[in-house]
Structure formats: structure tokens, C-alpha cells
N, C-alpha and C positions, 0 to 999 in steps of 0.2 A: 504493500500500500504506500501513495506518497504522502509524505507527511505535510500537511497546510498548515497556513496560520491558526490559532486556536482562533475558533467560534465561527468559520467557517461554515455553511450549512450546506450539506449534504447537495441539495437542487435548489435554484434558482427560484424568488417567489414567480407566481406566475407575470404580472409586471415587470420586473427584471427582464425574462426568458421573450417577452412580445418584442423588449426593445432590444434586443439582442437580436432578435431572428429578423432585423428591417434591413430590406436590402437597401436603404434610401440613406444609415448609415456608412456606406463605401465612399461618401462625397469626400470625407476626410481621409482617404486612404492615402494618395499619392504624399500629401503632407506629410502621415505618418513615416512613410519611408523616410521621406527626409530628414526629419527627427533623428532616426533610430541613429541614421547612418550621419550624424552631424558628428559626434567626437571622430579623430581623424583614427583610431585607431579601426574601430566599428567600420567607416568610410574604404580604407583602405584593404581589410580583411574582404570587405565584398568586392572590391573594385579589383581587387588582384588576385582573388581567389584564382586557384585551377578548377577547382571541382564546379566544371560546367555544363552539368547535367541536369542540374537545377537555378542556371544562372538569369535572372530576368532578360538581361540583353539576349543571351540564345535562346531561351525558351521560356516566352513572356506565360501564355497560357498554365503551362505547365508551372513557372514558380507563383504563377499567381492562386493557382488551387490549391500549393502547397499552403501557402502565407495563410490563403483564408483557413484550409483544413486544420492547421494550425491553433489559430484563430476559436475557430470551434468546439475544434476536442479539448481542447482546454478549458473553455468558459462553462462546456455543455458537456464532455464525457465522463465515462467513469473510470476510475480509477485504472484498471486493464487497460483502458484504452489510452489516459497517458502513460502510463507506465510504456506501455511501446512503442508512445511518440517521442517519449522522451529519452529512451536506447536508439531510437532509430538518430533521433537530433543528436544525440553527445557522439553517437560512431561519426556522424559526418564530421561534427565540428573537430573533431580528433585531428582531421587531417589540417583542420585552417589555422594558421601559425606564420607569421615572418619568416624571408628566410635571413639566414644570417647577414649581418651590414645592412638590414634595411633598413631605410630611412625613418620608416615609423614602427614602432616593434609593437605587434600584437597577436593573439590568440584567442579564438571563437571561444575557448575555457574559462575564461575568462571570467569569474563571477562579479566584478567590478562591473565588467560590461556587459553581462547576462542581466545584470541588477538595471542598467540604463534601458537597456532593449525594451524590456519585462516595460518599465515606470512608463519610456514612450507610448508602447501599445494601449496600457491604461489611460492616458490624453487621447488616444484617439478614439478610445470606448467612447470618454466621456464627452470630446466634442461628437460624437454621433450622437449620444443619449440626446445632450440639448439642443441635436438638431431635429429627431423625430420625437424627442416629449420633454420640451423645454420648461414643462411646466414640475418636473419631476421632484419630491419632496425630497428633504432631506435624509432621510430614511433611506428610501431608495436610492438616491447615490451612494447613501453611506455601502448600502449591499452592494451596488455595482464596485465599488472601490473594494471590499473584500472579494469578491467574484474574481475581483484580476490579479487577487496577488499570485493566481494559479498559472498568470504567464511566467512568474518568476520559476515556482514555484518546480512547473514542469520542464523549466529550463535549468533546474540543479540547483538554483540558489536557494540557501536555506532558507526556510521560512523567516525566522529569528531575524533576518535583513530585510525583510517588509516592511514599511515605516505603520505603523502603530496602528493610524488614523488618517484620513484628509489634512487634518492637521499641519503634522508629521509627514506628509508626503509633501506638500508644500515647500518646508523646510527642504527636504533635502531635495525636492526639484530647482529651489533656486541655486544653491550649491552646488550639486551637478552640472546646472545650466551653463555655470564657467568655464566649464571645457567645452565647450561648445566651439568646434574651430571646423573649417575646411583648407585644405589643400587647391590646387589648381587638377591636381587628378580625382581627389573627392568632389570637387562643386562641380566641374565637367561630368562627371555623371551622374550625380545629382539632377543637376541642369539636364540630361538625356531623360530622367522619372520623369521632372515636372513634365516637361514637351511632348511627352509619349515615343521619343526619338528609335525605341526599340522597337516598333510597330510596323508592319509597311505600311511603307511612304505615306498611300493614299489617305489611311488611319489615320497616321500621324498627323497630316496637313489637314483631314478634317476634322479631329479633337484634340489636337497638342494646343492650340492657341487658347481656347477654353480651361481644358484643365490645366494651363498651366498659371491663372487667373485664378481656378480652384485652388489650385496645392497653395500658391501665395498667400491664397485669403485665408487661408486655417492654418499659418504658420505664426507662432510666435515670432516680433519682430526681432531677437537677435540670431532666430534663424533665417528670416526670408534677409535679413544685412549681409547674414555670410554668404548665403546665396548671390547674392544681389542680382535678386529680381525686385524691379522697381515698384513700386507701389502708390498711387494717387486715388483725390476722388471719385476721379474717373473709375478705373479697376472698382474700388469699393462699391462703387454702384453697381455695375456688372456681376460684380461677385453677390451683393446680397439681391438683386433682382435675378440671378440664378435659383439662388437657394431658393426662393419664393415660391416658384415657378415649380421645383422641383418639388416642395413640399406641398404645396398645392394640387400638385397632379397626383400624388403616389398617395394620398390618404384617398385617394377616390378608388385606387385599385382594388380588386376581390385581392383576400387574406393573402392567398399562394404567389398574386404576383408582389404581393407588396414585401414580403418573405425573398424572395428569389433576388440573387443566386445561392442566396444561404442555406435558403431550407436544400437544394441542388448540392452543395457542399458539403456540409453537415451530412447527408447522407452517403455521396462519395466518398467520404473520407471512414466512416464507419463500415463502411462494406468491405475498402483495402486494408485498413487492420483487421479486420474478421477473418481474413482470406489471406495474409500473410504478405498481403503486397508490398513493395514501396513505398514509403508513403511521401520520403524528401527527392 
């Protein structure tokens, strides 16, 4: 069994688990990546990885069902199921490590930065909560904020390094937030997320310009500076006359599509650990 933070509850209330399962939550994705991958060590370990069998630039689809499966069985499975997600994650990251004389030395083991990846993902829970139920008590974030320390959690990090509360995470988000650096090799691919630049062409020229208006608008601004993607009132408008639009249309959908791709995921991803699959 993995061990959680104490008081952790077993499944999700049922409000938690609705705002969990909205596909209209994904606006904040591309941001999150950039998050995770802002300290340069995090940036560089994906950017130079070998292991490219799950690399977004070759095989967008493919690392994208990983992220979200990810995503998933962790918020949503049972204990079996991380427990194999989280053998199958430590064999990979096994191999990700500097090689010697590199510039920036790091290692996917890293619990330092298992602990940042973990805290980013949880920002992005919660900027999706306040975009599909903004009106969410305090209560309920507080569970969403326990619910996610199981990205750490299934990432190796001990529980015991879960900051306490909202409170407590705060604090050590500002802290953290210091090392917040890029390179010229890390913001170059970065800058390929926001754009969509991994995509063909066609994709990319018809939804890079937009989401890249997206990822800006949900970035903290010491990250959209390191980035440096511009930002005015103009874009602002753009950006939250998007969100409008979007949340507007997706609470008119039936359940399943307003669900999708997750509820699509969530299952995908429980059918290949069942079955012995791959799952990264």
C-alpha cells in the first residue's frame, strides 16, 4: 500500500470527483507544463532526455495520455493501480540523470524536484477547479489540496514533505518560486509547448497562436517574464473573452461530453495497468 498524508480519505467527495472529471479543466494545461519545467534542472532533464519514446516533441499524443493517465490514477485510482504507476515512473526516471560536465546537473530522483512537479500539478488542479466551479467553498479546496498531495505522493516523495495545509503550501510555493529560472535551451522549448510547435504544421498554425494567449494567461507572472511572452490588455481581453466562451458552451454539454477526454483517459489508463501494459 502507498503511504498518504494522514486524513487523507479513501475517494473523493462526490463534488470533488465532478470537478475533477471536466474536460473544460485542460485550458490550464499547456501553462502547467511550463510551470513544472521552469527550474532549469526539471527544464533540462526533459529537454535533453534520451528516452524518446514518450517525448512530447516525438510523440505528442502518446505523452499527452501518459500526463493525463497520470493525472488520473492518481487523483482517482486505487492503491494497485498507483503502486504500478509508480514502479513503472521510478524505472523510467532511473535512466534521467546529467551526464557528466553538464552544465546543469540533474536527476528525475530527485525528490526536491519530485516535491516541485507534485506542488505545480496541484496549481493546475486548482486553477481548473476555479475555472469550472469558481464558486467552490473552502472545504472543498481544502479536499482538493489533500487529493493532490497523491501526485507527490505517487511520485516517491514522502508524505511527511506535503506542506500541512493551503496555508503551508503557500509558504513554500513562494520559496520555491525562487528558483524559478530558464535557460535559452529550456525557454526554446518551452516556447515550442506554448505554440503547439510539436504538432503539424497545419495544427500548429491553426491553434498555436491561441493557446499560446492561453498558457500566458494562466501563468504566474515570474513565469510568463522568464518566458517572455508579452502580455497587455489586449491579450487579457482575448484570454478572458476565451475562457467565457468556453465556459459558457461546455456547461450546456450532456455529462459524457463535458467529462471527455477524461472520462476516455481514466479508462484507458485502467484497462493498461489491468492488462500489464505500458503505461509511460
Amino acid at each position: 500500500m502507498i503511504e498518504d498524508v494522514p486524513g487523507l480519505a479513501p475517494e473523493p467527495s462526490p463534488a470533488l470527483r465532478r470537478d475533477i472529471m471536466n474536460g473544460l479543466g485542460l485550458l490550464p494545461a499547456g501553462a502547467n507544463v511550463v510551470m513544472q519545467l521552469a527550474r532549469l534542472p526539471v527544464g533540462h532533464a526533459v529537454a535533453t532526455s534520451t528516452v524518446t519514446s514518450g517525448a512530447l516533441t516525438r510523440h505528442p499524443f502518446k505523452r499527452t495520455r501518459t500526463t493525463l493517465g497520470y493525472v488520473m490514477i492518481s487523483l482517482l485510482g486505487t492503491d494497485d493501480e498507483r503502486r504500478q504507476l509508480r514502479r513503472e515512473v521510478a524505472g523510467q526516471h532511473r535512466s534521467v540523470r546529467s551526464a557528466p560536465g553538464a552544465s546543469v546537473s540533474f536527476s528525475a530522483a530527485d525528490p526536491d524536484l519530485q516535491l516541485w512537479v507534485a506542488a505545480c500539478m496541484y496549481r493546475g488542479a486548482l486553477d481548473a477547479m476555479r475555472l469550472v466551479d469558481p464558486h467552490a467553498s473552502p472545504a472543498l479546496l481544502d479536499e482538493l489540496f489533500q487529493r493532490c498531495s497523491r501526485f507527490a505522493t505517487t511520485l516517491q516523495v514522502e508524505p511527511s514533505r506535503w506542506p500541512a495545509d493551503r496555508v503551508a503550501f503557500e509558504d513554500y510555493w513562494a520559496e520555491a518560486s525562487r528558483s524559478v529560472e530558464m535557460d535559452d535551451l529550456s525557454r526554446d522549448y518551452l516556447l515550442g509547448i506554448a505554440s503547439l510547435s510539436f504538432l503539424p504544421r497545419p495544427l500548429a498554425a491553426a491553434f498555436g497562436p491561441l493557446h499560446r494567449v492561453i498558457t500566458a494567461g494562466f501563468l504566474p507572472e515570474p513565469f510568463r517574464r522568464q518566458l517572455g511572452l508579452a502580455w497587455n490588455p489586449s491579450r487579457e481581453r482575448v484570454f478572458r473573452a476565451t475562457l467565457a466562451i468556453a465556459v459558457a458552451g461546455h456547461r450546456r454539454l450532456p455529462r459524457a461530453l463535458r467529462e471527455f477526454p477524461l472520462n476516455v483517459v481514466l479508462a484507458d489508463a485502467r484497462r493498461r495497468l489491468a492488462r500489464g501494459r505500458a503505461f509511460v
